[in-house]
C-alpha positions as CSV (number, residue, x, y, z in Angstrom):
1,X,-34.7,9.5,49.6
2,X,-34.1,9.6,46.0
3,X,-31.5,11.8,44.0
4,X,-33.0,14.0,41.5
5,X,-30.7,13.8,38.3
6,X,-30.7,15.0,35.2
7,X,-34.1,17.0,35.2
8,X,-34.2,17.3,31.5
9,X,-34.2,13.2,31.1
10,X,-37.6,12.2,30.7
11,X,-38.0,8.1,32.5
12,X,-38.9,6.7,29.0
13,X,-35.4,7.8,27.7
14,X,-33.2,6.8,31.1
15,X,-32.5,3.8,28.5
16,X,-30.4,6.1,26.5
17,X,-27.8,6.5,29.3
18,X,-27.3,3.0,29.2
19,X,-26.4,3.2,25.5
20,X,-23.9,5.4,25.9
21,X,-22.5,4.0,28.7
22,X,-22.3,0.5,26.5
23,X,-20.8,2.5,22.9
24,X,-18.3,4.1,25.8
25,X,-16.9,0.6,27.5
26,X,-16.8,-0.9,23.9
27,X,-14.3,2.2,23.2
28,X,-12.3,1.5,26.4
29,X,-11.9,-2.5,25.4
30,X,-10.5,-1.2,21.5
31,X,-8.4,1.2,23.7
32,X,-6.9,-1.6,25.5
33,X,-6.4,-3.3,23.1
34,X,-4.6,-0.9,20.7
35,X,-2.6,0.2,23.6
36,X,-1.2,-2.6,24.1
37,X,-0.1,-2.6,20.5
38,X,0.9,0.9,20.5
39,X,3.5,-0.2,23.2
40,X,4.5,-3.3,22.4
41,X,8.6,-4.1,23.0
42,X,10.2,-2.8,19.7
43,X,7.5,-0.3,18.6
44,X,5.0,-0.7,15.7
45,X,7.2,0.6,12.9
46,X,10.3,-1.1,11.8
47,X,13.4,1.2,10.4
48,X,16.7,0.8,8.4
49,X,19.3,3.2,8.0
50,X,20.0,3.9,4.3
51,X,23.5,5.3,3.5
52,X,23.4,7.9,0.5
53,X,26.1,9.7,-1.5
54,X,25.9,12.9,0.4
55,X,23.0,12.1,3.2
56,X,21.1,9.0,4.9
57,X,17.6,8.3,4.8
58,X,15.4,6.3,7.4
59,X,13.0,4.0,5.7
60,X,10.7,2.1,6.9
61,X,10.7,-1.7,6.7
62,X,8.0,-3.2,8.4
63,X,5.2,-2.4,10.5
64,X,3.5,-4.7,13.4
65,X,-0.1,-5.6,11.9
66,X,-3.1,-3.9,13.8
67,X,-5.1,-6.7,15.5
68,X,-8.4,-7.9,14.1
69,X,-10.0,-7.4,17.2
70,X,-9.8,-3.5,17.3
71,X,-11.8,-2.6,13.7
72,X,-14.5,-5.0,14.7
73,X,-14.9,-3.2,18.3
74,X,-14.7,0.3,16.9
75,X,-17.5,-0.8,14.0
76,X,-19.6,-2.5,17.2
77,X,-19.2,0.9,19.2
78,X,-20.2,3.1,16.1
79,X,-23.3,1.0,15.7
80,X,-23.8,1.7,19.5
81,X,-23.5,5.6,19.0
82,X,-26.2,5.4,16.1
83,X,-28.5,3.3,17.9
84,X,-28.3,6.1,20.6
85,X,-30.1,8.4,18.5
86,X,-32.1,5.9,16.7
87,X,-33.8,4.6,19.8
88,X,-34.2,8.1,21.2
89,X,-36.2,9.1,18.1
90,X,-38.5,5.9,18.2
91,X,-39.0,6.3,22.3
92,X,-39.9,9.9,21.8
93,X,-42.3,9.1,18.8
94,X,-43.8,6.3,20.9
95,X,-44.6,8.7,23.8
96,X,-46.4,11.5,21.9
97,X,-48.2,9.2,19.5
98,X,-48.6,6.1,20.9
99,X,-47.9,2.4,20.3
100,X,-47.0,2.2,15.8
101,X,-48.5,0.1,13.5
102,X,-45.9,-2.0,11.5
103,X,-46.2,0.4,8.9
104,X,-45.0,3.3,10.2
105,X,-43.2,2.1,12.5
106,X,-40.9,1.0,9.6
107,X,-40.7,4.6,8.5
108,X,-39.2,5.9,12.1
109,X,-35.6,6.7,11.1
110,X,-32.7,9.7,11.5
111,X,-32.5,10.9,8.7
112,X,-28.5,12.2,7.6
113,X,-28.7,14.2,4.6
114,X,-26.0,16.4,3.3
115,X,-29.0,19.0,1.1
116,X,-31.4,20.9,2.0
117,X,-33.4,18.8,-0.9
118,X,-32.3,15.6,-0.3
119,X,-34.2,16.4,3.4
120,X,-36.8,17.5,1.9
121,X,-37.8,14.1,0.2
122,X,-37.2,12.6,2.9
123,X,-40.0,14.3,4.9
124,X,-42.3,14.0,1.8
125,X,-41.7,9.8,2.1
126,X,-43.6,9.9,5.8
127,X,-46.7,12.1,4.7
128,X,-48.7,9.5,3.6
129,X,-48.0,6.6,6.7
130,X,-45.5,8.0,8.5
131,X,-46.4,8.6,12.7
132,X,-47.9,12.7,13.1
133,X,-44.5,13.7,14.7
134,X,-42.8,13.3,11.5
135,X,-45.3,15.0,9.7
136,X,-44.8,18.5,8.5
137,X,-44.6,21.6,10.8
138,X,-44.2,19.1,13.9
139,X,-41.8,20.0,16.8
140,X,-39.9,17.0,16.9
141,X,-39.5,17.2,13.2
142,X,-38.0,20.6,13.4
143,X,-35.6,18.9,16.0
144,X,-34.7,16.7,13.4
145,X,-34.2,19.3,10.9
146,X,-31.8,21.0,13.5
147,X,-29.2,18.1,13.8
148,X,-29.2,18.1,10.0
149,X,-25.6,17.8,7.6
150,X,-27.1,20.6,5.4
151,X,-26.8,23.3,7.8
152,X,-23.0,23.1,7.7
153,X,-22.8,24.5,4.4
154,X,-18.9,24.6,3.8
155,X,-17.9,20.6,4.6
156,X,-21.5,18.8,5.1
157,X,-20.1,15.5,4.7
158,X,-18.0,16.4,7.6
159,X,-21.1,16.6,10.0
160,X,-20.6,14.2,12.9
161,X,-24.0,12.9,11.4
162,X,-23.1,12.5,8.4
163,X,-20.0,10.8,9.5
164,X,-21.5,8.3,11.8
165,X,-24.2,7.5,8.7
166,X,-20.8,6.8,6.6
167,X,-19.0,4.5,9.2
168,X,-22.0,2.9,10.3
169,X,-23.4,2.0,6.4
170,X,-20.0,1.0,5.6
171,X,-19.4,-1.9,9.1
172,X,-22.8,-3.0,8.6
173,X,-23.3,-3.3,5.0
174,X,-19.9,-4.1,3.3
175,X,-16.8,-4.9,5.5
176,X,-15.2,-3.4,9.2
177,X,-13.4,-0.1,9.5
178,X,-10.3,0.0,7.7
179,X,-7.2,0.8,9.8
180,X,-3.7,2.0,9.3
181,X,-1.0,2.7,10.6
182,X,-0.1,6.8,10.2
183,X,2.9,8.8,11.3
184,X,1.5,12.1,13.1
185,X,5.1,13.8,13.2
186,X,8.7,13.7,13.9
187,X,10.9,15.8,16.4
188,X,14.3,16.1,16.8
189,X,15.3,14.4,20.2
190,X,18.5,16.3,21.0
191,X,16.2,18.8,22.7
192,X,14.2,18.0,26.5
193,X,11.6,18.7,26.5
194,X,11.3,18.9,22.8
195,X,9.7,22.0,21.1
196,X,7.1,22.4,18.4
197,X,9.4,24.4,16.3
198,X,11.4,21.1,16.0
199,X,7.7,19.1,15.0
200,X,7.5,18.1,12.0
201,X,3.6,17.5,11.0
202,X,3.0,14.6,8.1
203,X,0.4,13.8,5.7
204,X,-3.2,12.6,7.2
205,X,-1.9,9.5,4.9
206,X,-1.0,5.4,5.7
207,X,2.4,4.8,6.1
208,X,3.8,2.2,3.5
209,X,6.6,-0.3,3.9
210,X,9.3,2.0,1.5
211,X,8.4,5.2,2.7
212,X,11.2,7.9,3.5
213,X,10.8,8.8,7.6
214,X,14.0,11.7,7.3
215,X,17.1,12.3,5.8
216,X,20.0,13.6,7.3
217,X,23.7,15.1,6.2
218,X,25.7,11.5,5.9
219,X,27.4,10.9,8.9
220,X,25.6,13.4,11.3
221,X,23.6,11.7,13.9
222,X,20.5,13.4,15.4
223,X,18.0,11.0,17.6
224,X,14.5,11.5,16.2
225,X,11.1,10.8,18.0
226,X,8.6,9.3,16.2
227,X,4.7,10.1,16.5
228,X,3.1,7.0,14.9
229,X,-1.2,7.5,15.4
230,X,-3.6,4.2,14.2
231,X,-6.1,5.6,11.1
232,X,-9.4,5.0,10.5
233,X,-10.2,5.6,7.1
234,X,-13.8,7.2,6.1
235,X,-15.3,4.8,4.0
236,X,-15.2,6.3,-0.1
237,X,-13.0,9.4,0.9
238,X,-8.3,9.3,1.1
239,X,-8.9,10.6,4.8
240,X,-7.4,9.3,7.7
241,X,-8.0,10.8,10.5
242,X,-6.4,9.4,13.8
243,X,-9.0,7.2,15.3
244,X,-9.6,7.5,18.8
245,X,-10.0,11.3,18.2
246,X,-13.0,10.2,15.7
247,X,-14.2,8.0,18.4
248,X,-14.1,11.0,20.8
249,X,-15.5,13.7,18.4
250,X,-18.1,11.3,17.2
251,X,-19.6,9.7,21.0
252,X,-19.2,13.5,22.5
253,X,-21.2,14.8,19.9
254,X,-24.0,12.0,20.4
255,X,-24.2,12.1,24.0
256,X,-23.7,15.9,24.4
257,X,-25.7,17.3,21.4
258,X,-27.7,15.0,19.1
259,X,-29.3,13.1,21.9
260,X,-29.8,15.9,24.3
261,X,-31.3,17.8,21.5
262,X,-33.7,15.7,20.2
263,X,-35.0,15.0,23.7
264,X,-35.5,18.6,24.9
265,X,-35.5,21.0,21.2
266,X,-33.2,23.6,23.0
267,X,-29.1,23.9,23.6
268,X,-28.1,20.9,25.6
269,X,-28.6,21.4,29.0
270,X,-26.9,20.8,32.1
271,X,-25.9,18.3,33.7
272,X,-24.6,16.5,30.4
273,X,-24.9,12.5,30.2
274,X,-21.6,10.6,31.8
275,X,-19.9,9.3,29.3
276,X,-20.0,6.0,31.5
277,X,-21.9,4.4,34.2
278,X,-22.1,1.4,36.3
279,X,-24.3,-1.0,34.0
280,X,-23.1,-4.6,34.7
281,X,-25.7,-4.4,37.8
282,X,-29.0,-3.1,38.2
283,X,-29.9,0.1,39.8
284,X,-32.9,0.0,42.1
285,X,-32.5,4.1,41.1
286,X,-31.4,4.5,37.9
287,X,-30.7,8.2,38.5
288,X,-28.7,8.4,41.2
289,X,-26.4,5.8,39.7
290,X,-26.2,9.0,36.7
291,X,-25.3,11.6,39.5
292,X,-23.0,9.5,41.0
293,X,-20.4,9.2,38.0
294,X,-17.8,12.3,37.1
295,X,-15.6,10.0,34.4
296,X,-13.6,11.1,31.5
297,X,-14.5,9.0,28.0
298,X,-12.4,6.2,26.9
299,X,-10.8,7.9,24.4
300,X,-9.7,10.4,26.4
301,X,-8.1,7.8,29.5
302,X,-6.6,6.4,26.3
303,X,-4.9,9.9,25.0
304,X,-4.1,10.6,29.0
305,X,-2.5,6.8,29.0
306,X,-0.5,6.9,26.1
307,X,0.4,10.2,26.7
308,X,1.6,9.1,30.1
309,X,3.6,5.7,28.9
310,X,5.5,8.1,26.6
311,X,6.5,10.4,29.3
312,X,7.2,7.5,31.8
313,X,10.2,6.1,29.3
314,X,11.3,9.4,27.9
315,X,12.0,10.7,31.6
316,X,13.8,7.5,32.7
317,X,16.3,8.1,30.1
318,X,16.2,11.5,31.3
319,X,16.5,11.7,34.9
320,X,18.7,8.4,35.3
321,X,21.6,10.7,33.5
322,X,21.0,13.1,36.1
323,X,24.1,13.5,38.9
324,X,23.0,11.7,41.8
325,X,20.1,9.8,40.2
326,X,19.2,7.0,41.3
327,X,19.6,4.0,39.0
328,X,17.1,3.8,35.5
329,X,15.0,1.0,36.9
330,X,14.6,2.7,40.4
331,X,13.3,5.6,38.2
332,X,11.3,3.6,36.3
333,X,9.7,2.1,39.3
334,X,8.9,5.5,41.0
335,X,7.2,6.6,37.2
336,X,5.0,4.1,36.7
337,X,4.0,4.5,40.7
338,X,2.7,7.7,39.7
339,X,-0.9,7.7,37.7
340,X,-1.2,8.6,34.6
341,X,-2.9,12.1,35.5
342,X,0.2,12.5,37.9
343,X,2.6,12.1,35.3
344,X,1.0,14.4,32.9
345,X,1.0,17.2,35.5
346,X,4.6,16.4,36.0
347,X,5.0,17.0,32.5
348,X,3.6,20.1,32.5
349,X,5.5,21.6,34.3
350,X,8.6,21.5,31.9
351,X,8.0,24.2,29.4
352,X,9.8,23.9,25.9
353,X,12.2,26.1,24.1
354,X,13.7,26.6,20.3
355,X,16.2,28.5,21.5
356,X,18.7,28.9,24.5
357,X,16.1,30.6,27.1
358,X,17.9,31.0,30.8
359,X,14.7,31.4,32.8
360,X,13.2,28.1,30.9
361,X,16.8,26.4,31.2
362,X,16.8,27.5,34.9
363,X,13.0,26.5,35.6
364,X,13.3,23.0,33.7
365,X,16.4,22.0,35.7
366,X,14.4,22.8,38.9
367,X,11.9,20.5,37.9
368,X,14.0,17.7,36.8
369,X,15.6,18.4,39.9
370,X,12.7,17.9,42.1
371,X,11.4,15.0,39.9
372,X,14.6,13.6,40.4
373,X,14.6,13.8,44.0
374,X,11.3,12.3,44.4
375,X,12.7,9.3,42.4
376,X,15.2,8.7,45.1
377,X,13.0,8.9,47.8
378,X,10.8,6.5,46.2
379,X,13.8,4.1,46.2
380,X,14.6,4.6,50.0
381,X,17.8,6.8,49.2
382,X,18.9,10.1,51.1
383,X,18.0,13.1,49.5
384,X,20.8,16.1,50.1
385,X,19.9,19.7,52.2
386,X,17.0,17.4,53.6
């Protein structure tokens, strides 16, 4: 007996799934990659102290080079997410009109346009040859029209289609996605956990060998945390934007609106595409293999991973200062026991502060306490009133 998945998923686009699930593992390799950058011993940014008359400055002196490897997987994963939609279009043309000549088949396309006009000409260009469901007044035209830039009238050029158009012309036509290295933020680190209203946000901008991190009174000393974030740059525009958010914003979008939407011509329905099945073998049913998968995208593993790694050496400083801790690498071993979704939840249970709160003081302590505690247990020691 068969699982029924995914009712909405006609068998001549099951092929789409695959797609995705391809565009999403070509994420999680770049992720890899770039988190074991993003870690490497010493950190990505190098820093020098620079005495002033009446303050210090931190400047930055170096930064490690992003490897070639990542721009050319993100560029190959892009392409992926375009041909998503690109081979859904042709599939469901195929279906309702048949087999294409050469001819129109060459004028089967997803069209991104950022006017209402622009669209327009578009449609005119497939009256003469184009297939009958890109003619005018057809339903999956109108499903087209739907997914358009043009209707977000503030930003068009923001539209996730229009963005994928502008990555995807840029890798394939003139060079990989440029990358850079950005600085999200700073906090002050003489507060655990540290609080927003110690954040300070910086430019969406590259950071340059030169550049100014903080300044502080000559003489005073206040640890600072750094935020650094890899950039992706949008090809023709000064924006920035951290990149494996793009990825994320970009492939959800894809799977969980543009595809579903021009398969069905309604709100995308339920149960949404994994992000990610099994697709090194074959499936003897493709749909149950689809039911069978409740995974999170790369990108977000990656945010949950690095998010994790920086908790995992924050708290060893932490905890091994703590009375009756055990010692910084019997910490360490206990954290990086624990996964990465364990350690997040951890996390979350410390709640930060601007100010001198009792009840947070108190409540923190508690949990630093018990996290404590389960660090010594880990390492075989006794663990008092127990």
């Amino acid at each position: 007996m068969t699982t029924s998945s995914h009712p909405w998923l006609p068998d001549h686009h099951l092929g789409v799934a695959a797609t995705l699930a391809h565009a999403d593992e070509v994420i999680a390799e770049a992720a890899d990659t770039l988190f074991k950058y993003q870690t490497q011993t010493g950190g990505i940014i190098g820093l020098r102290e620079v005495p002033m008359v009446t303050h210090s400055q931190m400047v930055v002196t170096s930064m490690a080079p992003v490897p070639r490897k990542v721009p050319l997987l993100v560029a190959d994963a892009l392409v992926a997410l375009r041909n998503a939609i690109e081979h859904t279009l042709f599939a469901e043309i195929e279906y309702r009109d048949g087999v294409l000549g050469e001819k129109a088949a060459r004028l089967v396309e997803m069209p991104a346009r950022e006017t209402y006009g622009s669209f327009t000409e578009w449609v005119k260009g497939r009256a003469k040859n184009g297939p009958p469901s890109l003619q005018r007044g057809s339903d999956l035209l109108k499903r087209i029209d739907g997914l358009q830039p043009f209707h977000r009238t503030k930003d068009p050029q923001n539209h996730p289609l229009a963005l994928l158009a502008l990555h995807t012309n840029h890798s394939k036509h003139r060079a990989p996605a440029v990358m850079a290295v950005g600085l999200a933020g700073i906090h002050r680190g003489d507060r655990t956990p540290p609080s927003m209203a110690d954040f300070e946000r910086r430019p969406e901008t590259p950071l340059q060998v030169g550049d100014v991190i903080t300044e502080t009174p000559r003489g005073v000393q206040i640890p600072v945390g750094l935020f650094p974030t890899i950039g992706i740059n949008r090809p023709g525009t000064d924006r920035w934007p951290v990149l494996m958010k793009e990825l994320d914003e970009l492939s959800t979008w894809v799977r969980t609106q543009a595809v579903p939407r021009l398969i069905t011509g309604v709100e995308p329905p339920l149960p949404a595409l994994p992000a990610r099945y099994e697709i090194n073998v074959g499936h003897e049913d493709e749909r149950r293999a689809l039911a069978q998968v409740a995974t999170h995208s790369a990108a977000q593993v990656h945010n949950d991973r690095l998010g994790a790694a920086a908790a995992r050496r924050d708290m060893v400083e932490t905890l091994s200062q703590m009375e009756d801790a055990p010692t910084a690498e019997q910490t360490a071993a206990w954290l990086e026991s624990l996964s990465d979704q364990e350690m997040i939840l951890r996390m979350r249970e410390l709640k930060p502060t601007a100010t001198y709160e009792p009840e947070i003081v108190l409540s923190n302590f508690a949990v630093l306490e018990t996290m404590r505690n389960d660090a010594r247990r880990f390492a075989g020691l006794d663990v008092s009133g127990e």
